[in-house]
Structure formats: structure tokens, C-alpha cells
GULO-253005 format. One record per atom (N, C-alpha, C): residue number from 1; residue in one letter; x, y, z. Coordinates in nm, 2 decimals. Layout:
% residues N
nr,rest,x,y,z
NUM,A,X,Y,Z
...
//
This chain:
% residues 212
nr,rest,x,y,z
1,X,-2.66,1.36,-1.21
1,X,-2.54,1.32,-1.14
1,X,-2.44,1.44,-1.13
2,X,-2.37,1.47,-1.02
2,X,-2.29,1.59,-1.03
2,X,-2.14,1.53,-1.10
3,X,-2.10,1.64,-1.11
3,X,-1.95,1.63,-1.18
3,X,-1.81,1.50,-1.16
4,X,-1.84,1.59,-1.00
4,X,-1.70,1.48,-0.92
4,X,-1.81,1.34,-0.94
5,X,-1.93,1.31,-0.93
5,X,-1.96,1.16,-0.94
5,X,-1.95,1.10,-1.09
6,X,-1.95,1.21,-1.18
6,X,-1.93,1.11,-1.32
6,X,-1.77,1.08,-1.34
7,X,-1.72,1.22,-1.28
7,X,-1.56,1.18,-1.28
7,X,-1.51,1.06,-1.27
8,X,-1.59,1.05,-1.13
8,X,-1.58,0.90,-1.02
8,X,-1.62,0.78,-1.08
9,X,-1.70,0.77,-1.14
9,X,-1.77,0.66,-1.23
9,X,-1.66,0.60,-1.36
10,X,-1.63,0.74,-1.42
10,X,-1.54,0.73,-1.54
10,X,-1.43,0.65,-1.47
11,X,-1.37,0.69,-1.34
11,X,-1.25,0.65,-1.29
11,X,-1.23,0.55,-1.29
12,X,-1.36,0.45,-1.22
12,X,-1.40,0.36,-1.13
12,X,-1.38,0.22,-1.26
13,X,-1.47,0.29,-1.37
13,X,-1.50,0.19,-1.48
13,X,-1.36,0.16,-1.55
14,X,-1.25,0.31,-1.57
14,X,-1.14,0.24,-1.64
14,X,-1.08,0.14,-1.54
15,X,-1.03,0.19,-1.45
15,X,-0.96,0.11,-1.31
15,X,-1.00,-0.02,-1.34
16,X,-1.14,-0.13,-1.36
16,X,-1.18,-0.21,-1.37
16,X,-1.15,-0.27,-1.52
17,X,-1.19,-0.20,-1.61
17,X,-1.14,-0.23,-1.76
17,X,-0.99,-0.26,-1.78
18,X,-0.91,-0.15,-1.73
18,X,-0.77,-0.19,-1.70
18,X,-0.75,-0.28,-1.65
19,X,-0.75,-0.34,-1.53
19,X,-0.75,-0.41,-1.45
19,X,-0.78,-0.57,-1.57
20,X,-0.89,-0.57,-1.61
20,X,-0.96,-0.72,-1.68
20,X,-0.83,-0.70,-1.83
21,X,-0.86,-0.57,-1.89
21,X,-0.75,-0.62,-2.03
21,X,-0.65,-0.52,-2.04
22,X,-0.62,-0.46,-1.97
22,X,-0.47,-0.38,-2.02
22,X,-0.52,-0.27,-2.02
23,X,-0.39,-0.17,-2.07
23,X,-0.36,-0.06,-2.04
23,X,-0.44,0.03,-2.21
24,X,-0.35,-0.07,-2.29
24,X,-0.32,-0.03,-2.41
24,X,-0.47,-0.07,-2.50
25,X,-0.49,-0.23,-2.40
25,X,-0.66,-0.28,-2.45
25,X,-0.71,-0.23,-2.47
26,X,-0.77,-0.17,-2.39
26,X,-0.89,-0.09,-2.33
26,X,-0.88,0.03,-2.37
27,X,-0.99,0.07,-2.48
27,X,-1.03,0.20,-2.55
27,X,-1.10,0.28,-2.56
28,X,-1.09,0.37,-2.56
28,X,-1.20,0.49,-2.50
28,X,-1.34,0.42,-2.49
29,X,-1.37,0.42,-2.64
29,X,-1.53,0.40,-2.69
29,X,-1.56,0.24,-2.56
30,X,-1.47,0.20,-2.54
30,X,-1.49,0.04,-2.45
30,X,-1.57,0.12,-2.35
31,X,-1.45,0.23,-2.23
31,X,-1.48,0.34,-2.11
31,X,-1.62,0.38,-2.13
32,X,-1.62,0.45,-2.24
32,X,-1.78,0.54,-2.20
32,X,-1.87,0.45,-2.22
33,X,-1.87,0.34,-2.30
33,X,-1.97,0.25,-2.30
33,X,-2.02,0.21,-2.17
34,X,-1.92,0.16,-2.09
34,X,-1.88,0.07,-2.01
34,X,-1.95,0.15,-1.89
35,X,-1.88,0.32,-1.90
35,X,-1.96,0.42,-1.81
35,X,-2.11,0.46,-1.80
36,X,-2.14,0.43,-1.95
36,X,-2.29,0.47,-1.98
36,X,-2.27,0.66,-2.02
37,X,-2.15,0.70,-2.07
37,X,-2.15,0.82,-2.11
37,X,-2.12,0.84,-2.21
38,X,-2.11,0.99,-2.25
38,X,-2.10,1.06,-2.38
38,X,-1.95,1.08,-2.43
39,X,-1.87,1.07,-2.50
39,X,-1.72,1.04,-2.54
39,X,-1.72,1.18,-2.49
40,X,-1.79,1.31,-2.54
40,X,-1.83,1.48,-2.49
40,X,-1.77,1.47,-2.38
41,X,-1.83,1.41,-2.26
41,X,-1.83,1.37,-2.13
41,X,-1.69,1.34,-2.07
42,X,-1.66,1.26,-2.17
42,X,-1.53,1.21,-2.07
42,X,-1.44,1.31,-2.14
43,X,-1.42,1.36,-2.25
43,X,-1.33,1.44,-2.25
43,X,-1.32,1.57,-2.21
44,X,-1.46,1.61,-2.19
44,X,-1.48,1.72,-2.03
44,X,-1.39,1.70,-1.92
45,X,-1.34,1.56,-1.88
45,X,-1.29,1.56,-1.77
45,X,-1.14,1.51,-1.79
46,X,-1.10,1.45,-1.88
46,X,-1.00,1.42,-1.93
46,X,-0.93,1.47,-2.11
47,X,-0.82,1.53,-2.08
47,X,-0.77,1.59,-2.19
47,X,-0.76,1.47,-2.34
48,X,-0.69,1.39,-2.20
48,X,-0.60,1.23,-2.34
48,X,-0.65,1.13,-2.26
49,X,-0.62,1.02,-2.31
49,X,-0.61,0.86,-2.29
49,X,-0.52,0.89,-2.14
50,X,-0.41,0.89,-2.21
50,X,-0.29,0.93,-2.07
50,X,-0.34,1.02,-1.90
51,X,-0.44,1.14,-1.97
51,X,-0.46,1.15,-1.85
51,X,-0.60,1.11,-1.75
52,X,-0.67,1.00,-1.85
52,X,-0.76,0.88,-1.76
52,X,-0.67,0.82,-1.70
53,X,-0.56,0.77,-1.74
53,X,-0.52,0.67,-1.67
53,X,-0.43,0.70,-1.56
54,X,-0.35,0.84,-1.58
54,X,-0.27,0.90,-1.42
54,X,-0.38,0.90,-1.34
55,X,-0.51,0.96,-1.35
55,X,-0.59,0.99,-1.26
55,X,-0.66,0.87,-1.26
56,X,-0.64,0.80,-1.27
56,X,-0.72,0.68,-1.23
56,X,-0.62,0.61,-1.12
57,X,-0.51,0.56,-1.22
57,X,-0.34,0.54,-1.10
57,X,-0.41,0.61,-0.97
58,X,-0.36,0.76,-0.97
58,X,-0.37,0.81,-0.84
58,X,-0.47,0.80,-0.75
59,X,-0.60,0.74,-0.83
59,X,-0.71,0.74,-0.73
59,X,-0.71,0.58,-0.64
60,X,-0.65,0.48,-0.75
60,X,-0.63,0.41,-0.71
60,X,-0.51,0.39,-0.56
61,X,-0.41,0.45,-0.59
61,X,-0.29,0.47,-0.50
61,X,-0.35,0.53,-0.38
62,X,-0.40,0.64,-0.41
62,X,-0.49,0.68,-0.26
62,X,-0.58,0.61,-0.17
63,X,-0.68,0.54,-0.27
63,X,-0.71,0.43,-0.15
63,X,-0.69,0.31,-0.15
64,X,-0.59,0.22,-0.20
64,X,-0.56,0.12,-0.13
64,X,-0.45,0.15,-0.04
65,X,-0.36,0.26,-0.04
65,X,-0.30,0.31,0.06
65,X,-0.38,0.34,0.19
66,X,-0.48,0.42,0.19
66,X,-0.56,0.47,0.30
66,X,-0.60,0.30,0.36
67,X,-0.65,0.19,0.26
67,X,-0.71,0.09,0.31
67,X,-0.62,0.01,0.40
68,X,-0.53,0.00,0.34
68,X,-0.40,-0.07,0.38
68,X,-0.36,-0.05,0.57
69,X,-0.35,0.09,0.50
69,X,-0.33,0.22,0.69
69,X,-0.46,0.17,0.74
70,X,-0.59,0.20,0.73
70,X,-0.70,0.15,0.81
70,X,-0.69,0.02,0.86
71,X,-0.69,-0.09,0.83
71,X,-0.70,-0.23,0.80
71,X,-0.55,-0.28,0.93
72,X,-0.44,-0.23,0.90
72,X,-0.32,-0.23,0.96
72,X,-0.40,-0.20,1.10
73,X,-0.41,-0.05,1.15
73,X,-0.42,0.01,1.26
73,X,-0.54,-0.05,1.34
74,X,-0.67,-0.13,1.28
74,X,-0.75,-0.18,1.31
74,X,-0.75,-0.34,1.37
75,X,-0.64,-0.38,1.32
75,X,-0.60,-0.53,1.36
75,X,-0.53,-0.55,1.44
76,X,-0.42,-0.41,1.49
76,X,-0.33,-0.41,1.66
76,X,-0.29,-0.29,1.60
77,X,-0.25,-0.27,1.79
77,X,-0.18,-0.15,1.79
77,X,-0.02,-0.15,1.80
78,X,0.01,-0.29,1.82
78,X,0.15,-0.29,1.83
78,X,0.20,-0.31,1.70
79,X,0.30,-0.21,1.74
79,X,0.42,-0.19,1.57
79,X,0.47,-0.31,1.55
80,X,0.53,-0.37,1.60
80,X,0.57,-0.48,1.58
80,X,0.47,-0.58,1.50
81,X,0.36,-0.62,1.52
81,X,0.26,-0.69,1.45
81,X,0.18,-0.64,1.32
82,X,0.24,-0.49,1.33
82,X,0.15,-0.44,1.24
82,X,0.22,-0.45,1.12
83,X,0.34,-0.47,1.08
83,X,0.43,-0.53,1.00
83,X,0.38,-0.63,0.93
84,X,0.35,-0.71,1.05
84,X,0.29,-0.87,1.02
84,X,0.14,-0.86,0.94
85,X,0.06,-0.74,1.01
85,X,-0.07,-0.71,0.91
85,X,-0.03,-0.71,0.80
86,X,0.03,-0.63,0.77
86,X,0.02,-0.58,0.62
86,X,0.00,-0.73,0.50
87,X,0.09,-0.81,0.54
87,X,0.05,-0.92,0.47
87,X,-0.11,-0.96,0.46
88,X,-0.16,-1.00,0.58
88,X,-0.29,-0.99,0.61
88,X,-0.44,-0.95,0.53
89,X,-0.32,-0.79,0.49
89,X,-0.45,-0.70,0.40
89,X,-0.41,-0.73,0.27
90,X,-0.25,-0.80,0.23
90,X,-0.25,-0.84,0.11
90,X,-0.29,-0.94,0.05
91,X,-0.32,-1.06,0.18
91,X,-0.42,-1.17,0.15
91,X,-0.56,-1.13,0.12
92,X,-0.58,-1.01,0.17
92,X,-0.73,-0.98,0.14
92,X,-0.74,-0.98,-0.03
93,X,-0.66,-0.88,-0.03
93,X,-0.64,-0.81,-0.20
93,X,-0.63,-0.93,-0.33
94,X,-0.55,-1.05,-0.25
94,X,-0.56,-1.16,-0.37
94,X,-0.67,-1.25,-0.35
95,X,-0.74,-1.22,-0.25
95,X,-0.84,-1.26,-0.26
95,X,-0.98,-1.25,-0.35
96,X,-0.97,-1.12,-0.36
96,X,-1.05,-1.02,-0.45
96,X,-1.13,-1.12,-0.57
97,X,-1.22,-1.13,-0.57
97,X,-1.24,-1.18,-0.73
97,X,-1.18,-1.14,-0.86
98,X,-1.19,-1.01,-0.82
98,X,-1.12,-0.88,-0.96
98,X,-1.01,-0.89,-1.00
99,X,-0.93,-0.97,-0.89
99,X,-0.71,-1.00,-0.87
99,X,-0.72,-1.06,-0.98
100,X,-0.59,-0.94,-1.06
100,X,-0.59,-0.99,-1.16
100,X,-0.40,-0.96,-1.15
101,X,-0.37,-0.91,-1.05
101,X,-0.20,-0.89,-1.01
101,X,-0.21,-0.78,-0.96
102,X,-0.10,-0.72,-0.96
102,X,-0.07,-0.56,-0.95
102,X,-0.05,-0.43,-1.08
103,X,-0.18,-0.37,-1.01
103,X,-0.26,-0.30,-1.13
103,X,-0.13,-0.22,-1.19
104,X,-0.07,-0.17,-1.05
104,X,0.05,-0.04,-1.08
104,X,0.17,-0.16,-1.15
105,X,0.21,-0.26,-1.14
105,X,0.34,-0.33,-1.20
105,X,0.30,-0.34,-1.35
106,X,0.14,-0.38,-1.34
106,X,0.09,-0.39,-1.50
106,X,0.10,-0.27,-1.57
107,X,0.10,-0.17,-1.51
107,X,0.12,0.00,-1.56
107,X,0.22,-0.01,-1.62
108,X,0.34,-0.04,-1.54
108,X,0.47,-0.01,-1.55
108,X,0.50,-0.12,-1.68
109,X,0.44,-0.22,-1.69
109,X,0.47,-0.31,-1.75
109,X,0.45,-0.24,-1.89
110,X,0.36,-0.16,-1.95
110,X,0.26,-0.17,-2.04
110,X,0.32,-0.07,-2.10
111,X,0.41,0.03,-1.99
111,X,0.44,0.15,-2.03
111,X,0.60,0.18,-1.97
112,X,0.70,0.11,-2.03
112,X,0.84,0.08,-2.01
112,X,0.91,0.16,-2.02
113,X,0.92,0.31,-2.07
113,X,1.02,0.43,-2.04
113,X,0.99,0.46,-1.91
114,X,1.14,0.50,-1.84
114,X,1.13,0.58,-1.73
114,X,1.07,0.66,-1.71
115,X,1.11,0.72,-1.83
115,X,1.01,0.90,-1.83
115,X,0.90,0.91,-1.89
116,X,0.76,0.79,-1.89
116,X,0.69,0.79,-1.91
116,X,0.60,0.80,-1.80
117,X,0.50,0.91,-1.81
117,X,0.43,0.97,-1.67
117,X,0.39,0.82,-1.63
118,X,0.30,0.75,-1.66
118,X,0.24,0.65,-1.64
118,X,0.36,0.52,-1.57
119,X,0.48,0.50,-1.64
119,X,0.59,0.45,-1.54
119,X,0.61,0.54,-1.41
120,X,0.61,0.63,-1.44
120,X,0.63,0.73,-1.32
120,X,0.57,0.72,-1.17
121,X,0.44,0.73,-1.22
121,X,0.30,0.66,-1.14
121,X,0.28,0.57,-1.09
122,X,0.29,0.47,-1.15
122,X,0.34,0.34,-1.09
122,X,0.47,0.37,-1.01
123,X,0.53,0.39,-1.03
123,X,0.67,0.39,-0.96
123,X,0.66,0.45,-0.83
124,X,0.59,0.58,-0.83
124,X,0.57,0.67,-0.74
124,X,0.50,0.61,-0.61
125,X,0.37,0.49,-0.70
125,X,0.32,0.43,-0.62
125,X,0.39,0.34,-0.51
126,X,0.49,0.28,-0.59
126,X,0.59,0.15,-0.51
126,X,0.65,0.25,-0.39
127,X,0.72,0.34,-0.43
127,X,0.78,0.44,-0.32
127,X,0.73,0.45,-0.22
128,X,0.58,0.52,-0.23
128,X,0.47,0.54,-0.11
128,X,0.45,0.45,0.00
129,X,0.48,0.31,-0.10
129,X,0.42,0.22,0.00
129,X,0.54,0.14,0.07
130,X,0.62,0.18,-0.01
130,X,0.79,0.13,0.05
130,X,0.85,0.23,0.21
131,X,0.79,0.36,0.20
131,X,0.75,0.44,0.29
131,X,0.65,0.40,0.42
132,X,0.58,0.37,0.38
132,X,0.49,0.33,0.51
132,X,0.52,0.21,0.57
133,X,0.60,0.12,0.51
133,X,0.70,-0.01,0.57
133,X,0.80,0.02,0.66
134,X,0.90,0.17,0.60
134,X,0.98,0.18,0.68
134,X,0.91,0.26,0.83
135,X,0.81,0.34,0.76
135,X,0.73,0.39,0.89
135,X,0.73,0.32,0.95
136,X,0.68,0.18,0.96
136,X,0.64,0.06,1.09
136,X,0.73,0.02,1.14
137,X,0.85,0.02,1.06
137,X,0.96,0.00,1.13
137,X,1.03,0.01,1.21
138,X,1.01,0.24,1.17
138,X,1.10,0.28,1.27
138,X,0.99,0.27,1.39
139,X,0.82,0.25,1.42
139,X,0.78,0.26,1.49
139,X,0.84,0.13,1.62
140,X,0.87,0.00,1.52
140,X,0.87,-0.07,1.60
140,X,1.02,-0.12,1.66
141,X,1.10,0.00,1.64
141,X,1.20,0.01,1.67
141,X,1.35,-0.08,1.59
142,X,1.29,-0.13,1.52
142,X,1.43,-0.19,1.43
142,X,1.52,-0.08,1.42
143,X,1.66,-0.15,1.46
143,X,1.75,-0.07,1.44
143,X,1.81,-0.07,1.31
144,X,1.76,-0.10,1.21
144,X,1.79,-0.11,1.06
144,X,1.64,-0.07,0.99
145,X,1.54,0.02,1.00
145,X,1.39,0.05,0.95
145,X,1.41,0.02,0.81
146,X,1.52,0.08,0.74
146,X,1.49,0.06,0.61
146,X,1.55,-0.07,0.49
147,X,1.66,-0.11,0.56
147,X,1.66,-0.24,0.57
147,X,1.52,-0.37,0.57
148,X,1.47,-0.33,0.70
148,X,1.35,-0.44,0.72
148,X,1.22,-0.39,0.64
149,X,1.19,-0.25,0.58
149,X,1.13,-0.20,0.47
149,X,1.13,-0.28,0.35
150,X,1.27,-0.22,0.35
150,X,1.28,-0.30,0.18
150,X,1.23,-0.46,0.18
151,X,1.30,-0.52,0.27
151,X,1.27,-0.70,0.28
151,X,1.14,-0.75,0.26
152,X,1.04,-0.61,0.36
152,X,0.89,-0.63,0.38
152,X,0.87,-0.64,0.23
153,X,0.93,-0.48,0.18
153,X,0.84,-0.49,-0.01
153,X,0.88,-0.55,-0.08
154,X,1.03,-0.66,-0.07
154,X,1.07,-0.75,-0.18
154,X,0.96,-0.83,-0.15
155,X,0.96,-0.91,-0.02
155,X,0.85,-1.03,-0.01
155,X,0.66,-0.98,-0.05
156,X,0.64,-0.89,-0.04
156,X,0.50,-0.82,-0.07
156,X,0.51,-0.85,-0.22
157,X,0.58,-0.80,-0.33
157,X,0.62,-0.78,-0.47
157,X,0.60,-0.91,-0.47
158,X,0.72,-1.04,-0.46
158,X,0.71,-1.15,-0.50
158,X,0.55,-1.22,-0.45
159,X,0.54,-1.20,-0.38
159,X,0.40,-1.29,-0.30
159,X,0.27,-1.21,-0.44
160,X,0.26,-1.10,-0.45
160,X,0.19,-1.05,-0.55
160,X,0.20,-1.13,-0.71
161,X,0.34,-1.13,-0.73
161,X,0.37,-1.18,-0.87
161,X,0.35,-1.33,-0.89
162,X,0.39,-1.43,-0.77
162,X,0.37,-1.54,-0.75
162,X,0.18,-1.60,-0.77
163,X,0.10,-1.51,-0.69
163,X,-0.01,-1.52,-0.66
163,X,-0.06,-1.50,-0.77
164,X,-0.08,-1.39,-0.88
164,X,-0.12,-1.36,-1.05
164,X,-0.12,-1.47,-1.10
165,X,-0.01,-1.55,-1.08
165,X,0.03,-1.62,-1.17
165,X,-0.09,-1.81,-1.09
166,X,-0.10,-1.87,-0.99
166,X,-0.12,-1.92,-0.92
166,X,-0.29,-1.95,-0.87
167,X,-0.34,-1.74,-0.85
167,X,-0.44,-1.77,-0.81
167,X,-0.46,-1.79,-0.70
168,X,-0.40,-1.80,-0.57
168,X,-0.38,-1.86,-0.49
168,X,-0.34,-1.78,-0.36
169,X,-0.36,-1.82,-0.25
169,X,-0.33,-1.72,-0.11
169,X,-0.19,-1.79,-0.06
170,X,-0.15,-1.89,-0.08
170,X,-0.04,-1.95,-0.02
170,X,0.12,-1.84,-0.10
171,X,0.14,-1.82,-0.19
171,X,0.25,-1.70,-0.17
171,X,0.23,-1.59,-0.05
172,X,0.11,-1.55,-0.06
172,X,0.14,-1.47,0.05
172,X,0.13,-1.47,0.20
173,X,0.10,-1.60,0.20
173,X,0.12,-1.68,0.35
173,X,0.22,-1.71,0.36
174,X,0.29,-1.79,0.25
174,X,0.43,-1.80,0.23
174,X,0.50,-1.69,0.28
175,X,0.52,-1.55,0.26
175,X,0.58,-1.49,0.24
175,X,0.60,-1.42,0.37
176,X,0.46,-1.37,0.44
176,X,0.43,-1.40,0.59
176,X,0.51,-1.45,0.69
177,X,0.52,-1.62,0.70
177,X,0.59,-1.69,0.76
177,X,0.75,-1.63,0.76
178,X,0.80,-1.64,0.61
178,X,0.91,-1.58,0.58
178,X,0.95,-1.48,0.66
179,X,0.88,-1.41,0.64
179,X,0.90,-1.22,0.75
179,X,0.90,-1.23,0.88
180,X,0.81,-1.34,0.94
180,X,0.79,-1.34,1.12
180,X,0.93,-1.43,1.14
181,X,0.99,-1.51,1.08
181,X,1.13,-1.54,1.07
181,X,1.24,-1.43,1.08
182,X,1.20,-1.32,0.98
182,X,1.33,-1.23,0.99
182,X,1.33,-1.16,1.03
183,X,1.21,-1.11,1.08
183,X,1.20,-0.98,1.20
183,X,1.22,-1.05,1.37
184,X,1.16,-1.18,1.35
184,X,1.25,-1.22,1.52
184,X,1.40,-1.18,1.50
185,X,1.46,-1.24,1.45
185,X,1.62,-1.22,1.42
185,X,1.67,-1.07,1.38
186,X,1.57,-0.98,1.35
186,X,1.65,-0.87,1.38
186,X,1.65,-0.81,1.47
187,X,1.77,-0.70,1.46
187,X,1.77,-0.62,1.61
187,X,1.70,-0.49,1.64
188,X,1.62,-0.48,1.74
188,X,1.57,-0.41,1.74
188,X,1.65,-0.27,1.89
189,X,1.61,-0.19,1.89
189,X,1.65,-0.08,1.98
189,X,1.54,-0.12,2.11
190,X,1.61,-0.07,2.23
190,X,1.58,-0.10,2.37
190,X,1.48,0.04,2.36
191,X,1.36,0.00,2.44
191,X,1.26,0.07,2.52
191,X,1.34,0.20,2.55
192,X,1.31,0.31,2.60
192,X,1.29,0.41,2.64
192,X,1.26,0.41,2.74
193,X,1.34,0.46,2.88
193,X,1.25,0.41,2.99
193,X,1.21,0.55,3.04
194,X,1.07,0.48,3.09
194,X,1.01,0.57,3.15
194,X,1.01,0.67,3.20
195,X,0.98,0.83,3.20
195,X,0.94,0.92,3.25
195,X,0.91,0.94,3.40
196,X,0.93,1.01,3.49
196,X,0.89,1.05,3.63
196,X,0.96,0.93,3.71
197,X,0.92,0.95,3.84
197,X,0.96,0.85,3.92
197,X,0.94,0.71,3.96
198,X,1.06,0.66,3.99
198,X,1.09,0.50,4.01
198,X,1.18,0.49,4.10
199,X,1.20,0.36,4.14
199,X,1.29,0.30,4.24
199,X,1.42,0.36,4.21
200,X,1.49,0.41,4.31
200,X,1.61,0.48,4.27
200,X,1.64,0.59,4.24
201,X,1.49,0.67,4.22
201,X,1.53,0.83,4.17
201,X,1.55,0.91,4.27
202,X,1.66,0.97,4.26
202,X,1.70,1.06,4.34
202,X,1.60,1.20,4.37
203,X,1.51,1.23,4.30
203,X,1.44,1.34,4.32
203,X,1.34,1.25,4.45
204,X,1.32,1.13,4.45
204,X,1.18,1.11,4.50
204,X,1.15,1.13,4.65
205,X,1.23,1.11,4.73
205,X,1.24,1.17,4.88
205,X,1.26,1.27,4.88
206,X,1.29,1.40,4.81
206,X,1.27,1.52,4.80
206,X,1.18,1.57,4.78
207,X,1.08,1.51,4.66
207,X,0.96,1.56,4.64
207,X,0.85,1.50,4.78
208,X,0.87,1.39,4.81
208,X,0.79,1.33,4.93
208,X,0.78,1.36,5.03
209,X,0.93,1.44,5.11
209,X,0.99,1.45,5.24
209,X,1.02,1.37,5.31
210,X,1.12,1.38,5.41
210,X,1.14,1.29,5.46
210,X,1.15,1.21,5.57
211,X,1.13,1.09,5.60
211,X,1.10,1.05,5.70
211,X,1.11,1.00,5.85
212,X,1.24,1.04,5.82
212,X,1.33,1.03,5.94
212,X,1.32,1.10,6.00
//
């Protein structure tokens, strides 16, 4: 097995162990069992405890981000609805058999100083994706993007927290409903009109000549 694949295995296995018992639970000798490796092994690829679990965080942050973007862009292309996805692919996520909440809030949970890299991580993660809300935002013209950002990730957050607890898809259908309420009601900025010629442009008998 090459390098980057045991890395990936090691990753894969904490990500899941974390995920079932905690941060703090879950102990080395559990990992490499769990990986089928050598304690040698994993500390070839990791210095500490601490830095399995950033690099695990970030592998995780990378692709449910990437999934999130895929899943969005695959379901419409209008901005405006694609807001509305996002819920969509969060219904997927609690769907999951593995849902056990939000792996990054349980981070944060587990590991409560600010200036703990691992709060950090988590945190960093919320940002990223608080980012890509307002992105859709400003695509879909809201004249307030980061306004209707934030509202998106309060209701994402609570529908998450609700659903842990629950089991259940209806917070985040709940929470759905909620949003297509408050994005009709907000304002959005007027179209951009079109490029080249139309009724009324003054260039257009000049470029056509004329017929009189």
C-alpha cells in the first residue's frame, strides 16, 4: 500500500472513530487497531494525537465542502435555488447512517479554548462554509448577501443540532421551508440588462443603414 493510501486509511478510520466516540475517547491503540497498522506507522505520519486530528478535520472540511459545491451545482443552475439546495445536501448528510451531528461542532465542543488549534479548525471550518452562502448570495443577487449568508448558517447550524438530537429529517425540512419564506421577502438587485442591441438603441440604424 503506498504512503498517501495508509495516510488515507489512518484518516478515514479516525474521522469514523471520532465521529462514533469522541475526540478525547478515541485512542491511539483504538486507531491503529481499527486501521490494521503499526503504532511505528502512524506515528510516521503523524507527530501527536493533535496532529491526527487537524489532518483529519481538514480532510474532512475539504470534502464535504467540495461535496456540498458538487451536489449544489448539479441540482440547478439558478442561484437563487441553489441556496435552497444546500439544505437538500444537508438532508442527505443526516441522513447518513454514520450522523452522529456535526463532527466540526463536536471538535469545538471537545476542545473549548479559542486558541486551541483544534477549536480553530473547527471554526475555520464554519467560516468556509459561511463563505460559500454568501457566495450564492451575491450570485443570486441579494442586495444584503451577507445578511442572507448568515440566516442560511444560523438555520443549517440549528437544523444540524436539532436533527443529533432527534434523528430525524424534519429540522431540516423545517428549516428549508423557513428560508424559502425569507428569501422571497428579501430584496434582491435588478437584472443587468443586456448587452448589444434592442428596441430603442440608438446605434441600431446606423449600424444597419438606412432606409429611407
Amino acid at each position: 500500500m503506498r504512503r498517501s493510501e495508509i495516510r488515507g486509511q489512518l484518516l478515514d478510520t479516525a474521522l469514523r472513530l471520532f465521529n462514533l466516540h469522541g475526540y478525547h475517547a478515541t485512542g491511539i491503540d483504538l486507531i491503529i487497531a481499527e486501521a490494521g497498522v503499526a503504532k511505528t506507522t502512524l506515528y510516521r505520519h503523524f507527530d501527536t494525537k493533535e496532529d491526527l486530528i487537524l489532518a483529519a478535520l481538514e480532510r474532512r472540511d475539504e470534502a464535504s465542502r467540495a461535496e456540498m459545491r458538487i451536489f449544489v451545482d448539479k441540482r440547478t443552475s439558478d442561484p437563487y435555488q441553489r441556496l435552497l439546495a444546500t439544505f437538500d445536501f444537508l438532508e442527505l448528510s443526516v441522513r447518513d447512517k454514520q450522523f452522529r451531528g456535526c463532527i466540526f461542532m463536536s471538535a469545538a465542543g471537545e476542545h473549548k479554548e479559542a486558541v486551541d488549534p483544534v477549536f480553530r479548525a473547527a471554526l475555520m471550518h464554519k467560516r468556509l462554509v459561511l463563505a460559500y452562502f454568501e457566495e450564492l448570495a451575491h450570485a443570486a443577487r441579494f442586495a444584503e448577501p451577507k445578511q442572507i449568508a448568515d440566516t442560511i448558517n444560523l438555520l443549517h447550524e440549528g437544523a444540524l443540532a436539532v436533527a443529533q438530537m432527534t434523528r430525524t429529517v424534519e429540522p431540516v425540512r423545517n428549516s428549508k421551508r423557513m428560508v424559502t419564506i425569507l428569501l422571497a421577502q428579501a430584496t434582491r438587485s435588478p437584472l443587468e440588462p443586456r448587452t448589444g442591441t434592442h428596441r430603442g438603441d440608438p446605434t441600431e440604424n446606423a449600424s444597419s443603414g438606412s432606409a429611407e
